[in-house]
C-alpha positions in Angstrom: 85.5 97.7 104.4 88.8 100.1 103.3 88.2 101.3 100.0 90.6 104.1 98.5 89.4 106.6 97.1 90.5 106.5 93.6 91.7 110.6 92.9 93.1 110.8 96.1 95.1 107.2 95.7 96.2 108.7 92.7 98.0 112.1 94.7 99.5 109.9 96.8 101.1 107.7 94.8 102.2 111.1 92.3 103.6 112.6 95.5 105.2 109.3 96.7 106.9 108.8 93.7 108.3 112.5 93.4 109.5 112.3 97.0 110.6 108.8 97.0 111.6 107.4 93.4 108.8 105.5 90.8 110.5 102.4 92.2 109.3 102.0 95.3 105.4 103.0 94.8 103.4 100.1 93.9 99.5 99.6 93.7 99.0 96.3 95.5 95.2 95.6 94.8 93.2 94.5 97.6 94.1 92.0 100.3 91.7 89.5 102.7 91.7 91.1 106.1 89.6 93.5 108.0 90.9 97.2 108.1 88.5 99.8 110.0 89.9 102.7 108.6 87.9 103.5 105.5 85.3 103.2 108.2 86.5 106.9 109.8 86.9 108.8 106.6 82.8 107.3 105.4 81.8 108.5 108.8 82.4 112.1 108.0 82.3 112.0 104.3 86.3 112.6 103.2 88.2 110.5 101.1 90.6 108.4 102.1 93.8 106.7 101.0 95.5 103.3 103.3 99.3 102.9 102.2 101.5 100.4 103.4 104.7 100.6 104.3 107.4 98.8 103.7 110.5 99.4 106.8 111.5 96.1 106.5 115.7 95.0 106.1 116.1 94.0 102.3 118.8 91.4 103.3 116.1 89.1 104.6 114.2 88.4 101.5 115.3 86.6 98.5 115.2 89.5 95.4 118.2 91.1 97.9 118.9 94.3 99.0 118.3 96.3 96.0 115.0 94.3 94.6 113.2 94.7 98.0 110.3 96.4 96.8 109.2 93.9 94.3 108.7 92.1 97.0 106.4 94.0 98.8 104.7 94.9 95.3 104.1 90.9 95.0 102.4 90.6 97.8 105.5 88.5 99.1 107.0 90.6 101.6 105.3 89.7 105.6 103.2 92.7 106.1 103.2 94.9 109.3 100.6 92.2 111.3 102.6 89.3 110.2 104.6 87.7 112.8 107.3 87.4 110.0 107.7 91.0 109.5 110.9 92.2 110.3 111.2 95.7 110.8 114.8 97.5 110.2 114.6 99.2 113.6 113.8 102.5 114.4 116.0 104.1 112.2 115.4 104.8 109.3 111.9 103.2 109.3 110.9 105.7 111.9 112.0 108.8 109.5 110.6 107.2 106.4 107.3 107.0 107.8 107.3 110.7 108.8 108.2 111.5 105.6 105.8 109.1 103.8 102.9 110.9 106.5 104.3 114.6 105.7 104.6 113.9 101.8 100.8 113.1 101.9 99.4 115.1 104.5 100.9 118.3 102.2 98.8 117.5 99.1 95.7 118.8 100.8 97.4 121.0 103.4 99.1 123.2 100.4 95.5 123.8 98.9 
């Protein structure tokens, strides 16, 4: 079972929100499915924080291109192992996820 950790959730979505805009961070609440990732962070006792990411074209779904994230904070947005999901290419989804990775990874690496 994933479980976040609740203080480091909490960094993340602070430094997400800084880096990104309050608009596009979103707690989602948890999902059916089997993620083994919490799994690796239990094994050696560190927290832990699953995101997901949303690189998906806006023009596909229904609120339109500036309402895209409500979609993916509804839950109605096809997630990354939905055969629905439609990535925008490499570019910029590629660059956001770095920086979505780096923005994280340097709340514990500044300490």
């Amino acid at each position: 079972m994933c479980v976040n950790d609740v203080e480091a959730t909490n960094q993340v979505m602070d430094a997400f929100a800084d880096a990104f805009g309050d608009e596009y961070v979103h707690e989602t609440g948890p999902k059916a499915g089997s993620e083994d990732f919490g799994c690796f962070a239990q094994a050696v006792g560190v927290p832990s924080v699953f995101w997901n990411f949303g690189g998906f074209d806006p023009e596909f779904y229904p609120d339109g291109p500036n309402r895209a994230h409500i979609a993916v904070a509804s839950g109605r947005a096809p997630s990354n192992h939905s055969p629905e999901f439609v990535p925008t290419g490499l570019q910029p989804t590629l660059k956001r996820a770095v920086e979505a990775m780096l923005t994280a990874a340097a709340i514990w690496l500044q300490r």
